[in-house]
ROTIMAR-48665 format. One record per residue (C-alpha): residue in one letter; x negated, y, z negated. Coordinates in pm, 1 decimal. Layout:
R, a, X, Y, Z
...
***
This chain:
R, x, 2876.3, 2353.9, 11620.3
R, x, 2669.2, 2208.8, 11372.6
R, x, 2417.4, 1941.8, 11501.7
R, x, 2547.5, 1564.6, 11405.5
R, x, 2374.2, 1481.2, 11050.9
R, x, 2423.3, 1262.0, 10798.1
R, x, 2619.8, 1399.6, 10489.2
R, x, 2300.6, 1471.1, 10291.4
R, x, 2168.2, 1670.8, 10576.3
R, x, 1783.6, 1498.3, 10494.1
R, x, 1597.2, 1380.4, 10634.5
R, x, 1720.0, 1621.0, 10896.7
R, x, 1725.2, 1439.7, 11197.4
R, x, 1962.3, 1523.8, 11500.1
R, x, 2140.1, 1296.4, 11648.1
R, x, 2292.2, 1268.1, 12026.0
R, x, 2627.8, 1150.6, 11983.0
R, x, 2780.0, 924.5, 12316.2
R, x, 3152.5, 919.9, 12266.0
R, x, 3349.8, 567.8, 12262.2
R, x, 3724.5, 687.9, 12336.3
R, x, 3859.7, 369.7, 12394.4
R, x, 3844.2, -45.2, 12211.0
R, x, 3772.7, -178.8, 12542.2
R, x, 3491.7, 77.3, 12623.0
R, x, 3266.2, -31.4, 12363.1
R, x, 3011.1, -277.2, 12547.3
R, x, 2984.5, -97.5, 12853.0
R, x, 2871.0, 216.4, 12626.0
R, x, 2636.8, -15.6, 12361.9
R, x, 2493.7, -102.5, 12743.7
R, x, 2507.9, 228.3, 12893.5
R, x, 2347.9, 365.7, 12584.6
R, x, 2058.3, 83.9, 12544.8
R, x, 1960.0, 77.7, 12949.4
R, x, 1883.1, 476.9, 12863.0
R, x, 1735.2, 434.0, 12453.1
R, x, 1631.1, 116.3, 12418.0
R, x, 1888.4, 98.8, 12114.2
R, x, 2157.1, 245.2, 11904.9
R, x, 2384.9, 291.0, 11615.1
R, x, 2753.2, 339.8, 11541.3
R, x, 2832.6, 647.5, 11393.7
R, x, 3141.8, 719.0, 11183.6
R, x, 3239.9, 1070.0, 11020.5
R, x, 2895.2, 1082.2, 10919.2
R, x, 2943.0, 1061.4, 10531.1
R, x, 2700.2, 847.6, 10458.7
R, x, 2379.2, 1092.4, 10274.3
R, x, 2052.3, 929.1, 10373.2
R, x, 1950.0, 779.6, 10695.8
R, x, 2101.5, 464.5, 10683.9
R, x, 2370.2, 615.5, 10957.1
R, x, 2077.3, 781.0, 11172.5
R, x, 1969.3, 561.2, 11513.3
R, x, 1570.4, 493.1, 11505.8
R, x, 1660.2, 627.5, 11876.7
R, x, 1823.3, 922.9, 11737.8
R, x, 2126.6, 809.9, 11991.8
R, x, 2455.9, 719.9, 11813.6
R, x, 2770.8, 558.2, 11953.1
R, x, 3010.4, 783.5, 11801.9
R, x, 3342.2, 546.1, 11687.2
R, x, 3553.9, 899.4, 11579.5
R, x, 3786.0, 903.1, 11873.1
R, x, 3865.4, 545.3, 11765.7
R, x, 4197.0, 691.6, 11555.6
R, x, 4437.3, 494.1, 11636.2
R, x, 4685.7, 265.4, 11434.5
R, x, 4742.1, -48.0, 11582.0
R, x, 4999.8, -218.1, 11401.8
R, x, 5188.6, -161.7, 11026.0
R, x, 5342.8, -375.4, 10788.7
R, x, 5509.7, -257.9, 10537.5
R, x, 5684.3, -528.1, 10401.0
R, x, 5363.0, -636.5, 10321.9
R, x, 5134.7, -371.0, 10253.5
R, x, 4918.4, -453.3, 10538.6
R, x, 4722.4, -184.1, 10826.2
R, x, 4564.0, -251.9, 11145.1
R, x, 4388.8, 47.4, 11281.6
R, x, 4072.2, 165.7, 11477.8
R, x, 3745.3, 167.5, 11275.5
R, x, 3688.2, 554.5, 11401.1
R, x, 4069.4, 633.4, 11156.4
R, x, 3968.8, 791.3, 10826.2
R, x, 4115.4, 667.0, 10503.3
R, x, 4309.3, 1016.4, 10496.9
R, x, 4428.4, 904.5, 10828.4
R, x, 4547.9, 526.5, 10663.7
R, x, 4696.5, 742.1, 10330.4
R, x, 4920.2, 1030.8, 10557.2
R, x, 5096.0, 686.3, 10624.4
R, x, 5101.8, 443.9, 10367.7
R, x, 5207.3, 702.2, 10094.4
R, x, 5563.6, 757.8, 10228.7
R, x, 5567.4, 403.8, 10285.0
R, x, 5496.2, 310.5, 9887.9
R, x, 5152.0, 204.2, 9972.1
R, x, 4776.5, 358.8, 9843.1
R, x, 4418.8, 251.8, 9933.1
R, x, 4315.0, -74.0, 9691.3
R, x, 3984.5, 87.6, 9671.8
R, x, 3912.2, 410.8, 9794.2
R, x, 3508.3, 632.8, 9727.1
R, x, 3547.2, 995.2, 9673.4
R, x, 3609.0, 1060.4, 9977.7
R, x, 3914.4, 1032.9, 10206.7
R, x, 3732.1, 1177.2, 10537.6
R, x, 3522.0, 813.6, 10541.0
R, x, 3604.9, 623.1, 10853.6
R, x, 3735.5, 231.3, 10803.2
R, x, 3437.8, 159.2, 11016.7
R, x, 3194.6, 319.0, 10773.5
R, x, 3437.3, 202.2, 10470.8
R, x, 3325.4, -154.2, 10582.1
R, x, 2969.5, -84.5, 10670.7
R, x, 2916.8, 24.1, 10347.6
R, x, 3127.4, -217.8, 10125.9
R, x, 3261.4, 148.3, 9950.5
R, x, 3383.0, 126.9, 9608.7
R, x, 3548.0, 350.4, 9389.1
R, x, 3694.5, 432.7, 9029.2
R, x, 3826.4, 69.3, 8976.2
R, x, 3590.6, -159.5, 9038.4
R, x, 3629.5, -287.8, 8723.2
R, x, 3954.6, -377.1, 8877.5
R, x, 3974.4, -441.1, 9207.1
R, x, 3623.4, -460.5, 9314.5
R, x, 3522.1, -322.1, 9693.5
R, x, 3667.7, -219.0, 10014.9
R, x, 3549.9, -577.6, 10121.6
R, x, 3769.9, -785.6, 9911.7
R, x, 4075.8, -651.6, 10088.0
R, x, 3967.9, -666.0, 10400.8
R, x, 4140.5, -875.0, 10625.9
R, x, 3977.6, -928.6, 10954.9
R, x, 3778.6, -681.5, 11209.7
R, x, 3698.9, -714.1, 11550.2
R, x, 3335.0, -708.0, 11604.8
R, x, 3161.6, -598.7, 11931.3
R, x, 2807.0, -701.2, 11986.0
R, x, 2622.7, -587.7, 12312.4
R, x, 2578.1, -961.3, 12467.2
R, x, 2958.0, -1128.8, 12396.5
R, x, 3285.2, -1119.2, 12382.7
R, x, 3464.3, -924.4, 12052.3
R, x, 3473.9, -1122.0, 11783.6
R, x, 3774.8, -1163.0, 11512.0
R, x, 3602.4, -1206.5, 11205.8
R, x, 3753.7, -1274.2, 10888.2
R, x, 3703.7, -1472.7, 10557.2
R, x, 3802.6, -1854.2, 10781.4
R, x, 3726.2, -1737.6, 11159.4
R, x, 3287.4, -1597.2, 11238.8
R, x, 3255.3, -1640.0, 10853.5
R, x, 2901.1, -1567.1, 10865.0
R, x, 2952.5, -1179.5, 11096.8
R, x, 3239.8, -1106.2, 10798.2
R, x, 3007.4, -1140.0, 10495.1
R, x, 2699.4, -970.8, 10727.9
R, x, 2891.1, -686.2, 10852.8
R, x, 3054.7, -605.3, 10517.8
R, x, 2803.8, -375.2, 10374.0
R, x, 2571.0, -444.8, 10654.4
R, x, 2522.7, -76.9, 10727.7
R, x, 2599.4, -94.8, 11128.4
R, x, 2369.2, -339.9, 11228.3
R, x, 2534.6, -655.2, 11311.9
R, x, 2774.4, -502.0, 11601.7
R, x, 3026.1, -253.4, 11651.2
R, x, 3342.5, -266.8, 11433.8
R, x, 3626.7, -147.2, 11674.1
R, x, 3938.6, -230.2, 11440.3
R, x, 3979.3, -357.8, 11133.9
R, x, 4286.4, -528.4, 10936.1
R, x, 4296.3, -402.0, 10507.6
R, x, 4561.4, -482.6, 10213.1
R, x, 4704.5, -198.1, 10053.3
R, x, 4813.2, -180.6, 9738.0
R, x, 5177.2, -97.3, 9659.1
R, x, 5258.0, 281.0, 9410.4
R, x, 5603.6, 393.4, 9328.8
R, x, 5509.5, 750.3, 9346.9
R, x, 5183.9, 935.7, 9461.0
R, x, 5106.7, 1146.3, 9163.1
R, x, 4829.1, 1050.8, 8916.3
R, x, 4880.7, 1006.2, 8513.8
R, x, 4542.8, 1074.7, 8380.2
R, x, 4383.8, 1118.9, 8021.2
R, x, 4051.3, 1317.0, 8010.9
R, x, 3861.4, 1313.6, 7662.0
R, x, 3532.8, 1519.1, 7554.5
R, x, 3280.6, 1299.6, 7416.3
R, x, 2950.6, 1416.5, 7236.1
R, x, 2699.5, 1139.8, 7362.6
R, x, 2613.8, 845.8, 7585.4
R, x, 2689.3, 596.8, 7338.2
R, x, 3031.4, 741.2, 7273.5
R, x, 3103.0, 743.9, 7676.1
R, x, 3048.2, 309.3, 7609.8
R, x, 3253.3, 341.4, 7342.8
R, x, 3538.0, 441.2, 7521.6
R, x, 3455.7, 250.0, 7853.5
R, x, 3476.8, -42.3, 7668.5
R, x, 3832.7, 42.3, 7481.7
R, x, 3950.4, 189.5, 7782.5
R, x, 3860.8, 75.1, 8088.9
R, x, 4054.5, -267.3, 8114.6
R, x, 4378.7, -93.4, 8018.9
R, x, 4342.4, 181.9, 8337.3
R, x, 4358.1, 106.8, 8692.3
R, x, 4082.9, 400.7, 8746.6
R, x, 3806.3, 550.5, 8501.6
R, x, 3552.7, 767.0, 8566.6
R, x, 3330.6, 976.5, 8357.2
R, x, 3127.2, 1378.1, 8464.7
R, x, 2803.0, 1350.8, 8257.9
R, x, 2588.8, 1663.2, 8177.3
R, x, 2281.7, 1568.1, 8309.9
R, x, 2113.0, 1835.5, 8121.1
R, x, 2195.7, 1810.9, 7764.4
R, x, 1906.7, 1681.3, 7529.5
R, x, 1866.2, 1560.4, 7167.3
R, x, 2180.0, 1450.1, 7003.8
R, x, 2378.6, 1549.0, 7275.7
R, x, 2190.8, 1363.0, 7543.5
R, x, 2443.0, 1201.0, 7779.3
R, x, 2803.2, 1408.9, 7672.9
R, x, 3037.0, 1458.5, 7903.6
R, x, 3365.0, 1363.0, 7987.1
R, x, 3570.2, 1087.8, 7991.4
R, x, 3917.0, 1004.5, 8241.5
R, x, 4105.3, 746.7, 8285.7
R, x, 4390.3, 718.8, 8555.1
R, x, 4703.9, 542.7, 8687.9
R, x, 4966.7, 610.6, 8930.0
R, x, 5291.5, 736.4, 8792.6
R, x, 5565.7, 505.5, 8809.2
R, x, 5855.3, 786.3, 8877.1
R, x, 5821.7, 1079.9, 9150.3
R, x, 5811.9, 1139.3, 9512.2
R, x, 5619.4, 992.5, 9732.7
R, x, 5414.9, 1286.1, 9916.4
R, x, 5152.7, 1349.8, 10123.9
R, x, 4889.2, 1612.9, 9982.5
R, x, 4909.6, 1870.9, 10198.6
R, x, 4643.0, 2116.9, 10003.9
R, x, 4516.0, 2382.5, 10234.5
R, x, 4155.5, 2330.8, 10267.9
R, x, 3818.9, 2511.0, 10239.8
R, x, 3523.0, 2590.2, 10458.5
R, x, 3206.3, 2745.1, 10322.0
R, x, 3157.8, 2980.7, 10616.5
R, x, 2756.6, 2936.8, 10637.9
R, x, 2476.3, 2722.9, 10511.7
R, x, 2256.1, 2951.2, 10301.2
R, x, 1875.6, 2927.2, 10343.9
R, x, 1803.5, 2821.5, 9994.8
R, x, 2039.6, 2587.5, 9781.2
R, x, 2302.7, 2774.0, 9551.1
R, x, 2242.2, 2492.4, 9341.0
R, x, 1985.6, 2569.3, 9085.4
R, x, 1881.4, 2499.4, 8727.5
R, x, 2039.8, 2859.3, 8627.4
R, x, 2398.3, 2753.6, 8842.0
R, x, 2406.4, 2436.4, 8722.4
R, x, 2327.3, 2544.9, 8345.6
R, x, 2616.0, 2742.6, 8322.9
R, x, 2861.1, 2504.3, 8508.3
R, x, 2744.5, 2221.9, 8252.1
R, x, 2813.3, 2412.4, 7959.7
R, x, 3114.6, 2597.2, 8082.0
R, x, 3286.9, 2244.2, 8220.9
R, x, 3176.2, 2038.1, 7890.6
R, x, 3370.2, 2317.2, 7667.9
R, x, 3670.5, 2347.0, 7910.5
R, x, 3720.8, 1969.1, 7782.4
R, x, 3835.3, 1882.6, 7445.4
R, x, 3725.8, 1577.3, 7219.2
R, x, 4113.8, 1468.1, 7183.8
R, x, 4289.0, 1248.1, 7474.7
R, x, 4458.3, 1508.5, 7707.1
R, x, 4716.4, 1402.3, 7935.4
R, x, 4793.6, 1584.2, 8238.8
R, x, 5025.5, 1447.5, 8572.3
R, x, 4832.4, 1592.7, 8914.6
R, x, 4783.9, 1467.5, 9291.1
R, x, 4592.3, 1193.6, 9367.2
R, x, 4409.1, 1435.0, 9618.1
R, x, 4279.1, 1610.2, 9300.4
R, x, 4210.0, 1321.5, 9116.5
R, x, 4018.0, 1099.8, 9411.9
R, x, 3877.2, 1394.6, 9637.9
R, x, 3807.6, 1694.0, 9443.3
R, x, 3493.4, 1743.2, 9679.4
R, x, 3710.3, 1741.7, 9975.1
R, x, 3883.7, 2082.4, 9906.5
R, x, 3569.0, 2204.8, 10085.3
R, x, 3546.5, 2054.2, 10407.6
R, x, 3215.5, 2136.4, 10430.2
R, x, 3074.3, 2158.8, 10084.4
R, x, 2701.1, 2007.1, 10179.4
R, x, 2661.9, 2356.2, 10281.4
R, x, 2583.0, 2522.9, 9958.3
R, x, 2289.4, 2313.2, 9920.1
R, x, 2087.1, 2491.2, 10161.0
R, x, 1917.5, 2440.2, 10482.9
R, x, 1715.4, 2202.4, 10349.1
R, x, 1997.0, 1963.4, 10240.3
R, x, 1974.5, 1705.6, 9936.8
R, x, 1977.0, 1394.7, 9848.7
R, x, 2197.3, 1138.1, 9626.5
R, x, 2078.0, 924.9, 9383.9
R, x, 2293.7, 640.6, 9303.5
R, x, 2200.8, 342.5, 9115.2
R, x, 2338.6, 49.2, 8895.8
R, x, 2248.6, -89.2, 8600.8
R, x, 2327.7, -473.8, 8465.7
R, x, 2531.6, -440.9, 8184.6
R, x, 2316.0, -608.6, 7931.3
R, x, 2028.5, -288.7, 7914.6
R, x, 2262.6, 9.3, 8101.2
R, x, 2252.2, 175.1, 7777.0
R, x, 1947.2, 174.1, 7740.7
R, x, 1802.5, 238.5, 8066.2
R, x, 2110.2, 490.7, 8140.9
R, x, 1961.4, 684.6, 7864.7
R, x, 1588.9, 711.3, 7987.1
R, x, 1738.9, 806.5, 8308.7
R, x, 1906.7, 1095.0, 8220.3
R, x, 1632.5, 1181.9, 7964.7
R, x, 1399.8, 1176.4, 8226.0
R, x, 1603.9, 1405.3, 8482.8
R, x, 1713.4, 1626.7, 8150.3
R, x, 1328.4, 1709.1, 8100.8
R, x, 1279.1, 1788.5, 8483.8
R, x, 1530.5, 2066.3, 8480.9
R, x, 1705.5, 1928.4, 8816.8
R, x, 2053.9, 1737.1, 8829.8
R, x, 2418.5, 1764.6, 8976.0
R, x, 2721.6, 1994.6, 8908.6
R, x, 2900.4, 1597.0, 8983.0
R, x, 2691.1, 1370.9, 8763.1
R, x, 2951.1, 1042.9, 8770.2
R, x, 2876.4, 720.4, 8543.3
R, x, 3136.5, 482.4, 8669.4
R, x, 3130.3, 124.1, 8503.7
R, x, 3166.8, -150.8, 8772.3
R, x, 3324.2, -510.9, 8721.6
R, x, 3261.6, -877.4, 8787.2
R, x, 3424.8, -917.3, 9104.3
R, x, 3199.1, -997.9, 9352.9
R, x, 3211.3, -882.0, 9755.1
R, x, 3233.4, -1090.7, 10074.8
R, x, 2962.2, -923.3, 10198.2
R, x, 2617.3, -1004.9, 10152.2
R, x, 2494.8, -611.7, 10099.1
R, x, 2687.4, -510.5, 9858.2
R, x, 2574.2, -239.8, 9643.6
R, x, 2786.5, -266.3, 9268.4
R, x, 2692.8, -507.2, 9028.0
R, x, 2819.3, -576.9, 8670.7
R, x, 2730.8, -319.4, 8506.5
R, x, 2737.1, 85.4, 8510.5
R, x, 2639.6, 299.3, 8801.7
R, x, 2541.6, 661.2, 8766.4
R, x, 2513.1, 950.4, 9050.3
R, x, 2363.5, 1263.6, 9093.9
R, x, 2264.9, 1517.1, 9411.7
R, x, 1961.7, 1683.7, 9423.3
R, x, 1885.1, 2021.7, 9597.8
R, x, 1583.8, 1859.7, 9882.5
R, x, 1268.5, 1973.5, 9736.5
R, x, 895.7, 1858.7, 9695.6
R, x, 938.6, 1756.6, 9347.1
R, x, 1233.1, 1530.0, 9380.9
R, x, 950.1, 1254.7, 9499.3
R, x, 744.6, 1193.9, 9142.5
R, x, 1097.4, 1232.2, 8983.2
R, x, 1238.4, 988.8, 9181.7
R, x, 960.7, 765.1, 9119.1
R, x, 1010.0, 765.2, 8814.5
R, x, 1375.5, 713.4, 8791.9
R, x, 1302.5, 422.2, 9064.1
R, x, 1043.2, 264.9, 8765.4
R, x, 1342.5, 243.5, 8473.4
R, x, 1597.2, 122.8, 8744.2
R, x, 1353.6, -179.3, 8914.2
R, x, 1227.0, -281.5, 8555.6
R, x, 1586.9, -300.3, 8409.0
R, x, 1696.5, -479.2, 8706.4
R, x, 1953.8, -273.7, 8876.8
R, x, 1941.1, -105.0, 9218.0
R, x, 1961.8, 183.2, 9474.6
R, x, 2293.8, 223.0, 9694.8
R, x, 2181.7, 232.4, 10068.0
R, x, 2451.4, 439.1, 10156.2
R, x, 2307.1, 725.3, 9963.5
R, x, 1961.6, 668.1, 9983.0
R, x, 1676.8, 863.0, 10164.2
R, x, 1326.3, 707.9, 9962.8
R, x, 1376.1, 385.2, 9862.3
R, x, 1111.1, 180.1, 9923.1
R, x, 1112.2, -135.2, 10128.4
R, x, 959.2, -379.7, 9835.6
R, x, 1237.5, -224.5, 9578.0
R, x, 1529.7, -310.1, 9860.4
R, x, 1393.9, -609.1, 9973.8
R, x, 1336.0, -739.9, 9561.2
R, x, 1730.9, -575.7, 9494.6
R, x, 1868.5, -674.5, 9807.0
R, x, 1701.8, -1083.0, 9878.7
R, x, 1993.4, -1123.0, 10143.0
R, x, 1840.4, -902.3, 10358.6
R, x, 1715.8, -1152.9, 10555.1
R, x, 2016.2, -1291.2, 10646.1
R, x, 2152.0, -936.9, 10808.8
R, x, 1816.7, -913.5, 10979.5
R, x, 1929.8, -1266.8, 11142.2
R, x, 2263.7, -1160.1, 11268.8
R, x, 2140.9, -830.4, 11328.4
R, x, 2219.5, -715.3, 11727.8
R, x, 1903.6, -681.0, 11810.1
R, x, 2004.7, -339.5, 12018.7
R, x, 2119.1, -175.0, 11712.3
R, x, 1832.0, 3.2, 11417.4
R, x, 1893.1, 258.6, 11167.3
R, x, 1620.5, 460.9, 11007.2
R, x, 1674.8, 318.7, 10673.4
R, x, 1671.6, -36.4, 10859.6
R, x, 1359.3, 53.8, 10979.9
R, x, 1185.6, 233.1, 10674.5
R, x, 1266.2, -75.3, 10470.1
R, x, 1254.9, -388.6, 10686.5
R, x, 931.0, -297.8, 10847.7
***
């Protein structure tokens, strides 16, 4: 079996995984754990890429066994279930039932648990905002009380702390979240070529309020005139059709290579050969939302093909005001280093802000790219990290593995107030790296 690592497989650190099967056995493991370590972390699915899911003590309380569905409503749109239940778990039900995810990332094997500690967003934030403003309530487990219920009214201040707090306030063992209601489970989308970054705001801007997803792949390659094409889609679910389950078979990539399969000739070719497959008038196509949300998870295990080394995400936001502009030297700057993504995604995110205090969007446009984990990603990430700090945006936690602790603590000033409702027993890596 392969040894329990974050998604990003770097830094690669192992971690010992001590199994919570049941709600009610959660403090007596936090203990259990602790009297041994000294301290812990809960552990979802392990999709998070950098090390903000990694124990300091390299011991992990893993929630996955924590599947269960506690209560529906369907009248209502509403789920209770166990924070170890993945959001492909929550959809296998709600889609018969005429309900979908209000916000889902792009990735349905995410745990609820994980889904909170992150504050996850996805392709309509412009709409809808984050997991967090449709959360409900959670129950909270810290190692020195009772649960806790929190929500918005009842322990106001372990909601807004937990909610993109990254694991560290206590153990989420349930959770409560608002669905949203579909009519059928198939996906009306319009993808359109365009020939430059300017033309992608062009079309966010005309487009974007009138879809209830939009996304754009950027070639993170192309230079000159060209710099920042790529390809524009907007989304909505159809209004007539069944209501199915995607039942895709999926995919394994049998072994991890020992060097990445992603290189600058691989990824060359897939630019070029994706940017062409697209053309520069609207085309409209009806597909599954499995396709549309998750074309990642197809491959179950797709972090292989990056090698033994692993990689690493870099996922930032821009305030709307300069995101041209610094957008632009971003990708200029990765364009002359020769390195980039097969999945470059600029997603524009809205004015609706989170519950929770850590939240990573802002108004404004994020971009996204993986790296191949080599020696120079560190002066090109400096670099990138100089255009992002002086135009004011910021680095997502859950896909970071560099960041430094004056750039999270200048992008992220309620920091403080996690580190004060922090249970003390529980440290991450990236808690540690950039607290410390």
């Amino acid at each position: 079996m392969d040894p329990l690592l974050s998604w990003g497989r770097y830094p690669r650190v192992p971690q010992i995984a001590h199994a919570c099967r049941w709600r009610g056995q959660a403090l007596d493991s936090l203990q259990d754990i602790v009297h041994f370590h000294g301290s812990t972390l809960p552990f979802g699915n392990g999709r998070s890429y950098g090390d903000s899911c990694l124990a300091s003590s390299n011991q992990v309380l893993d929630l996955r066994l924590l599947d269960r569905i506690i209560h529906v409503d369907w009248q209502h749109g509403r789920v209770v279930a166990e924070a170890g239940t993945t959001l492909g778990e929550i959809l296998s039900i709600s889609i018969p039932n005429g309900w979908f995810l209000s916000v889902t990332p792009g990735t349905q094997f995410a745990t609820i648990g994980g889904a909170i500690a992150n504050d996850v967003h996805g392709k309509n934030h412009h709409l809808r905002g984050t997991f967090g403003n449709h959360l409900l309530r959670f129950g909270l487990q810290r190692h020195d009380q009772p649960m806790l219920c929190c929500s918005r009214t009842e322990n106001a201040d372990y909601f807004a702390a937990t909610i993109g707090g990254l694991g560290l306030t206590g153990v989420v063992t349930w959770a409560e979240i608002q669905l949203m209601p579909i009519q059928a489970s198939g996906i009306d989308s319009t993808a359109t070529r365009f020939g430059n970054l300017a033309e992608f705001f062009t079309l966010s801007a005309e487009h974007d309020h009138k879809h209830e997803y939009s996304v754009a792949w950027v070639d993170c390659l192309a230079t000159a005139r060209q710099a920042g094409r790529g390809v524009f889609i907007v989304g909505d679910h159809t209004k007539y059709g069944p209501l199915e389950v995607d039942r895709r078979t999926k995919l394994r990539v049998p072994a991890t290579p020992p060097f990445s399969l992603v290189n600058n000739w691989s990824l060359r070719a897939f630019n070029v050969a994706y940017w062409h497959k697209h053309s520069d008038r609207p085309r409209n196509q009806i597909g599954s939302y499995d396709s549309f949300f998750y074309p990642l998870d197809r491959f179950v295990n797709w972090n292989r093909v990056y090698g033994r080394k692993g990689f690493q995400q870099y996922q930032c936001v821009i305030p709307s005001g300069v995101a041209e502009v610094a957008i632009q030297e971003l990708l200029a700057r990765i364009a002359a280093s020769g390195q980039g993504s097969f999945l470059a995604v600029l997603k524009r995110c809205g004015n609706s802000a989170s519950p929770g205090l850590l939240s990573f969007p802002l108004p404004g446009v994020s971009l996204a790219l993986d790296f191949p984990q080599k020696h120079a990603l560190h002066p090109l990430f400096e670099r990138l990290d100089d255009i992002v700090r002086e135009a004011g945006g910021r680095l997502y936690p859950a896909k970071d593995a560099h960041m430094s602790g004056s750039d999270f603590r200048r992008a992220y000033p309620a920091w403080e107030r996690i580190e004060a409702l922090r249970d003390p027993i529980l440290m991450s890596r990236f808690w540690k790296r950039v607290t410390t």
